[in-house]
N, C-alpha and C positions, 0 to 999 in steps of 0.2 A: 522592680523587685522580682527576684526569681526564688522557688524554692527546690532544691534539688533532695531526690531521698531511693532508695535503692529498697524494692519489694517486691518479692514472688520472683526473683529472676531478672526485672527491668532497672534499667535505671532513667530514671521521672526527670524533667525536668518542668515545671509547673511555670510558665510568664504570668505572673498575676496578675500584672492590670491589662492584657492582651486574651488571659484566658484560653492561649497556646498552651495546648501541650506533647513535649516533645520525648520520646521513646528512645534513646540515643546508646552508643557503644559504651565499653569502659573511657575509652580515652578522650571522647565529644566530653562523655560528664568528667574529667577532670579537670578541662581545659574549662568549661562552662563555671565549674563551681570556683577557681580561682580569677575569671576573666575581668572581674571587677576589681580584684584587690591585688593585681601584683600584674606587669609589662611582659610584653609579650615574649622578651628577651628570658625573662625569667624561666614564665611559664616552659619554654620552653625547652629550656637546660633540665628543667625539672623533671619534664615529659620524658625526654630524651635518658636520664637515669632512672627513674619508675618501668619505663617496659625497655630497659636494656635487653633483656633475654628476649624480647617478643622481637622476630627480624620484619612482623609486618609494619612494626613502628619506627619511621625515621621523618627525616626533616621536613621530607617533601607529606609526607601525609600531615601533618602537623599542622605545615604551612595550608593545606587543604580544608580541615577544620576549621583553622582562623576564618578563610573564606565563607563556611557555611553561615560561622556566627553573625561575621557583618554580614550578607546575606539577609540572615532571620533579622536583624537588627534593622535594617533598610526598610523589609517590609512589617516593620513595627509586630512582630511575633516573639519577641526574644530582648529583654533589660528594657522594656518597653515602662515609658515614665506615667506616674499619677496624674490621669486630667482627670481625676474624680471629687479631690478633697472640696475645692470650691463649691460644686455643684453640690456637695452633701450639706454645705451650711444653708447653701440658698434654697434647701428642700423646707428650713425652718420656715422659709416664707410662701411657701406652695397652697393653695387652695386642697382642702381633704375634703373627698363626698365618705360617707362611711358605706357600706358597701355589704359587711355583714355583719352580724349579732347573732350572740351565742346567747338561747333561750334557757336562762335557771326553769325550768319548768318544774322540778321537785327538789327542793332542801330537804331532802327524806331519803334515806335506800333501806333497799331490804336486807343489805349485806352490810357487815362490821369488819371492812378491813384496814390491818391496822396504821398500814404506812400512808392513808388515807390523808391528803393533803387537806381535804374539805369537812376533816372534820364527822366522818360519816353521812358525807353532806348538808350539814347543818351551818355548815360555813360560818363556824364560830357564833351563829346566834342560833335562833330557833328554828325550829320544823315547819316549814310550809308546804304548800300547793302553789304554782299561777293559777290563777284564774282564766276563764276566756276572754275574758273583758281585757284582762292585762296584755295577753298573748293579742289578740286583734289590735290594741293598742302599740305594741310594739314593731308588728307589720307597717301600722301606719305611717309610725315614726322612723322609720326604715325606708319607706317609699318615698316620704316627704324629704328625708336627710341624701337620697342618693343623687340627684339631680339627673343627666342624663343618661347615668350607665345601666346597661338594660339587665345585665346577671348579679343578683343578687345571692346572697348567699346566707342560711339559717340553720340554725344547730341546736338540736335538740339535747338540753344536758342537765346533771345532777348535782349532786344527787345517782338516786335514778330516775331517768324520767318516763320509765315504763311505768312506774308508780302514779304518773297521771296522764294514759294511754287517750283516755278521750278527750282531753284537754289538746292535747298533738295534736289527733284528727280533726280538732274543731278547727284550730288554726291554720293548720296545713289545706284544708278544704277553703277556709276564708281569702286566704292569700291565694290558692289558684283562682278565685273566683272575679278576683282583679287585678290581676297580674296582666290580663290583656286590654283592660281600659285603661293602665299606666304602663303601656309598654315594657313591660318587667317580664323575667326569667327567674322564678326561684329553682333554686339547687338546694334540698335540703338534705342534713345528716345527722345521724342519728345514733348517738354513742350510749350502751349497754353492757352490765353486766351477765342479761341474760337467763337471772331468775326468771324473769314475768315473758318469758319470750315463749309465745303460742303460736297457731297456725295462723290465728287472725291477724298477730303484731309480724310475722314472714310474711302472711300476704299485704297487704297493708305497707312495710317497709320496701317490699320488691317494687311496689307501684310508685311509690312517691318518691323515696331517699334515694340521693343520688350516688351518696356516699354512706357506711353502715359501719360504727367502728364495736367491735365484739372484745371485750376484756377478758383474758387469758395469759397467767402466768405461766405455763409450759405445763412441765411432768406435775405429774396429782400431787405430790409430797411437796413441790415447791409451790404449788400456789397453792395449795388446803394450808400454808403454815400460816400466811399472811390474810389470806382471803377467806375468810369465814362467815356464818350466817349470825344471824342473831343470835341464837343458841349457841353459836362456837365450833359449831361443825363445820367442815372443809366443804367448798361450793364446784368444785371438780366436778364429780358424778352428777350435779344435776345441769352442770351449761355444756360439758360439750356435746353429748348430742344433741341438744339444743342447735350448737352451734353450726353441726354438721347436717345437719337438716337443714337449715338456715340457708348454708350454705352451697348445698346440693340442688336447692328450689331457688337461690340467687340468679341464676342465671347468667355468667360472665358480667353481671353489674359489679363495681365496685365497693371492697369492702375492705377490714384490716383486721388483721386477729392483733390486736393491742396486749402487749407485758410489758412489767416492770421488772430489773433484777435487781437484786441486794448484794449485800454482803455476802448473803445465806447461798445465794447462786453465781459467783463470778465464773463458773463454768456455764453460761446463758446460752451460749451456742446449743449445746445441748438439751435445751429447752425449745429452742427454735426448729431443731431438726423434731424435736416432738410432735410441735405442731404441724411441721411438714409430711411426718408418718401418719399424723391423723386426718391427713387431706385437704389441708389447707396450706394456699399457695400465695398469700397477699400479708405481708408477717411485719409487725415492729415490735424493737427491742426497747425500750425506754430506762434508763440510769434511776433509780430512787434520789429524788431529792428531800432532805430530809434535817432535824437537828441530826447533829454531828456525834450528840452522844447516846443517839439511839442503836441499839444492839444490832442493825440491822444495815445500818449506815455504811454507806461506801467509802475505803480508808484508803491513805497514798499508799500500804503496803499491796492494795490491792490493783491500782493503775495497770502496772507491767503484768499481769496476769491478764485484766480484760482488753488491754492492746492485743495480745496472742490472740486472744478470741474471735475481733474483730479479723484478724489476720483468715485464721482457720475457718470462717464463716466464710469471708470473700471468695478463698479457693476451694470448698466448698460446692458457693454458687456458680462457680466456674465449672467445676465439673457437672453441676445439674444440667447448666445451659447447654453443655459440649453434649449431653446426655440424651439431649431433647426433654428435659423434667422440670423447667425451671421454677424458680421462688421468686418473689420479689422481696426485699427488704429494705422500708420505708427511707432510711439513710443512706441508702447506694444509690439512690436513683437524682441523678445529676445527670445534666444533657448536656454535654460538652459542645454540642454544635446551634440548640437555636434558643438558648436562654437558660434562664432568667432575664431580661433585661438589665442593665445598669443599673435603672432609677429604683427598678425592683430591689437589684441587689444593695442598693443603699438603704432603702426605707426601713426594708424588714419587713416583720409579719406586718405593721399596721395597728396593733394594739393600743387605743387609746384615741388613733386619728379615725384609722377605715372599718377598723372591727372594735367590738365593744360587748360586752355582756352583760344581760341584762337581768333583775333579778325576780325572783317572783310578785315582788310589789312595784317593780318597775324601775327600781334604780340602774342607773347607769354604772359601770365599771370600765374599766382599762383592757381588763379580760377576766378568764373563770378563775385565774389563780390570784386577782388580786380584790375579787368580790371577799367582803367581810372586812378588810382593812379601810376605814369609815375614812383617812386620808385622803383614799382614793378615788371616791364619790364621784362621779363628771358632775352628775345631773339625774333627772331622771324623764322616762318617756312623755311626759306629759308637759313640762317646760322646757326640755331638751337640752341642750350641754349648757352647760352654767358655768362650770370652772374652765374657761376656759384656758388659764395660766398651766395646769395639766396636761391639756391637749398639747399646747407650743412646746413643755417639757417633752412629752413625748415625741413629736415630730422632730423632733433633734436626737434621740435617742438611738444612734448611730455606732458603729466600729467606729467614723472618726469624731465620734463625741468621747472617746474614750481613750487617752493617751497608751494605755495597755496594748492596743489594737494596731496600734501605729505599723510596727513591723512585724505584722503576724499578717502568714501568706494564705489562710483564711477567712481573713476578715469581708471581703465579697462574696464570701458561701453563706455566710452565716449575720454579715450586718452586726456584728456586736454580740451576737447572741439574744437569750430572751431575756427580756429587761422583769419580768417577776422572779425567774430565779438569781439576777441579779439582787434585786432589793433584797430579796428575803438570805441572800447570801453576806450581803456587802453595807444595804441598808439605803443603797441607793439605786436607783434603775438605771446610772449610768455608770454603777458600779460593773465588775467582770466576776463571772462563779469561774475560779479556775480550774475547778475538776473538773466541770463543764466542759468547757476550750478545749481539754487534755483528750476528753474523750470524743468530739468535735473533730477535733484537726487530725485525729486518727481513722476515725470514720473518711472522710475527706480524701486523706491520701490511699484506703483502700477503696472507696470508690473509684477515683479516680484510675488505679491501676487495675480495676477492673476494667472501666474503658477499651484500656491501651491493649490486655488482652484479648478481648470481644473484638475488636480490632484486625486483628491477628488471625482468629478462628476464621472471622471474613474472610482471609486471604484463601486460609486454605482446600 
C-alpha cells in the first residue's frame, strides 16, 4: 500500500508497510499514483499528453522513472506487501508484563472545568484520596507484575493530584527505596493543572519526574471559558507564572505545556503560538472529545478549518527550526529512521495489557479514561488481574482488529487509535472515532512532510 498526497510544495509519497519515504517530482508522483492500476503502455500515453508542453518530458525519461520504481520495488521500499497482519493476531497470544500504571492519587480538583472528562475528577462516583498504604501497594504490585524489565513507569494523576502532594512524596521515596533490591528503574510523571504548584512541588518535581505535564489551554480568554475555579473564575492569572517559573527552574528536563481545543477555538494554532510567546517550547494540542451535543463539541463543519491549522502550524515550525527558535509539538514528532518498532507499532499504547490505572482504593482499570465504567474493572492491586477475558480483548485491540483500518495508510502510526475514545464513541473498543482518524491522519501527513523538509534544510 502506498499513500501519495501533495503539501507545502512536495509531493509525498508514503510505502506503508516499508515505512519509506519518498520526496519525488511531478511526473515520479504521477507515474507512482497510477502504477498499480493501469499498464505501463497506458501510463504512459497518458504521461506523454499531461506534460506535452513540458520538452523535459518524453519517452526516454519516462522509461527512466519505470526504472526507479522497480528499483524502489527490488529493494522492498516502494508497493512493498503486508507481512504484518498475521503477526498482529499471534500478538493475541503474547505473554504481557505490565510495565506501568497511572496512579488516581486524588478523585478531587481544585478546578471545575467543564469539558472535564473525569467528571471534576470524581470519576462519576465519589471524592477520594489514595492512601499510602494503597499507593505502596500498588508499587508492589507493579514490581511483582513486571517480571524482568528493569524501567518501569508511574504517573501521577487526577483528579488533581497536587491535592494529595504528601501522599506522592511518600510513594515516590518508597519506590526509590527498592527499586535497587528489584532491579528496577522508576521514571515518574506527573500531570497538573498547577493551582497547588509552589516552590516545594518545583523542587520536588525537578528531582524525581522524569516527565511534568502542565495543563494550559492558550490565550487567557480561551482557557478562563472552559477552565475555571470553583468559584467560576478563569484559572489563567494564577497557573502561568506558576508555569513559567516551573519552567525556568526545569532545567532542560522534560515537560509538556498540555491543551485542549474546542469548537470555541478551531483557530488553536494561535493558542499554541501563545504559549510559545510566553516561553514555552515543549507544546500539545489535544481535540475535545466529548457528547456531540455539547456547545462546545467538535463539528464536521469544522474538520477543513483545523486541517489548515495543522497545515499553518507545520510551516510555522519550519520556519522556527530554519530560525534557530524551535517548538516541539507532541504529534509531529515521528522518527522516520529508527522506530517505533513493528511489534510497537501494532500493540499500541498497551492499555489494559502493559499499562493500567489504578484507582484510589486500588482497583484496576484499562486506563484513566476508562476508570468509573465498572464494565471495565480488570481486578484490583491486591488479587491482581482477575478478568482476565478483558485483557485477551484488549491485546487484540489492534488497526487489524478493526476492518475500518484495513486500507488506511496510518494505521501503523497509530495502531487503531485509542480504544476509550473508541468505546465511548462507538460503544466498543474495537470500534473506530472517526473524527479522531480525520484529525490523526492529518497530523501524520504534516509530520511527515515536515521530515522530508528538515531534510532538505540539512542539505543546504
Amino acid at each position: 500500500m502506498i499513500h501519495c498526497y501533495k503539501l507545502n510544495g512536495y509531493n509525498i509519497v508514503l510505502d506503508v508497510y516499508s515505512g519509506s519515504v519518498h520526496s519525488v517530482d511531478d511526473l515520479a508522483y504521477d507515474i507512482i499514483s497510477e502504477y498499480e492500476t493501469k499498464d505501463k503502455k497506458q501510463i504512459k500515453a497518458e504521461m506523454l499528453k499531461k506534460y506535452a508542453n513540458d520538452s523535459t518530458v518524453n519517452e526516454k525519461e519516462i522509461d527512466e522513472v519505470f526504472d526507479d520504481i522497480q528499483e524502489l520495488i527490488i529493494q522492498k521500499k516502494l508497493f512493498t506487501k503486508d507481512t504484518f497482519e498475521d503477526k498482529a493476531f499471534d500478538f493475541k497470544k503474547r505473554n504481557t508484563v505490565i510495565k506501568a500504571l497511572c496512579l488516581h492519587v486524588a478523585h478531587t480538583c481544585n478546578l471545575n472545568c467543564e469539558y472535564c472528562f473525569a467528571s471534576q475528577g470524581k470519576y462519576h462516583g465519589e471524592r477520594a484520596l489514595m492512601s499510602f498504604e494503597v499507593g505502596k501497594r500498588a508499587i508492589d504490585f507493579l514490581i511483582e507484575n513486571s517480571a524482568g524489565r528493569r524501567n518501569l513507569e508511574v504517573d501521577f494523576f487526577g483528579g488533581e493530584p497536587l491535592m494529595n502532594f504528601e501522599v506522592v512524596k511518600q510513594i515516590v521515596k518508597y519506590a526509590r527505596s527498592i527499586e535497587g533490591k528489584f532491579n528496577k528503574n522508576f521514571r515518574f510523571t506527573l500531570t497538573t493543572n498547577g493551582v497547588a504548584l509552589n516552590d516545594e512541588v518545583i523542587d520536588f518535581a525537578n528531582k524525581e519526574m522524569h516527565n511534568v505535564v502542565l495543563s494550559l489551554d492558550g490565550r487567557k480568554e480561551v482557557h478562563d471559558n472552559l477552565r475555571k475555579t470553583i468559584t467560576g473564575k478563569g484559572s489563567y492569572d494564577i497557573i502561568v507564572p506558576k508555569f513559567q517559573e516551573f519552567v525556568k527552574r526545569r532545567g532542560g528536563k522534560n515537560y509538556y505545556i498540555r491543551g485542549t481545543f474546542t469548537h470555541n477555538n478551531v483557530d488553536f494554532t494561535n493558542d499554541i503560538f501563545h504559549m510559545a510567546d510566553l516561553g514555552f517550547r515543549e507544546l500539545s494540542m489535544e481535540p475535545v472529545v466529548c457528547d456531540p451535543n455539547e456547545k462546545y463539541a467538535l463539528t464536521q463543519e469544522d474538520l477543513p478549518k483545523l486541517f489548515e491549522q495543522y497545515e499553518i502550524l507545520a510551516n510555522d515550525m519550519l520556519r522556527r527550526e530554519e530560525q534557530g527558535d524551535p517548538i516541539t509539538f507532541y504529534h509531529y514528532m515521528i522518527d522516520l529512521q529508527h522506530g517505533p518498532c513493528i511489534y510497537k507499532r501494532i500493540s499500541g499504547c498497551g492499555s489494559g495489557t502493559e499499562y493500567m490505572a489504578v484507582t484510589p482504593w486500588g482497583d484496576l482499570y484499562p486506563c484513566h479514561q476508562f476508570v468509573g465504567e465498572e464494565k471495565f474493572c480488570l481486578g484490583n492491586i491486591y488479587d491482581g488481574v482477575t478478568n482476565q477475558k478483558l485483557v485477551e480483548d484488549f491485546k487484540c485491540c489492534n488497526a487489524y482488529a478493526r476492518p475500518e483500518c484495513k486500507n488506511c495508510f496510518a494505521k501503523l502510526y497509530c495502531s487503531g487509535g485509542c480504544a476509550a475514545n473508541a468505546y465511548h464513541a462507538t460503544g466498543d473498543i474495537k470500534g473506530v472515532y472517526n473524527y479522531g482518524c480525520e484529525l490523526f491522519k492529518k497530523r501524520i501527513e504534516c509530520a511527515i512532510m515536515m521530515q522530508v523538509a528538515m531534510q532538505d534544510m540539512s542539505k543546504e
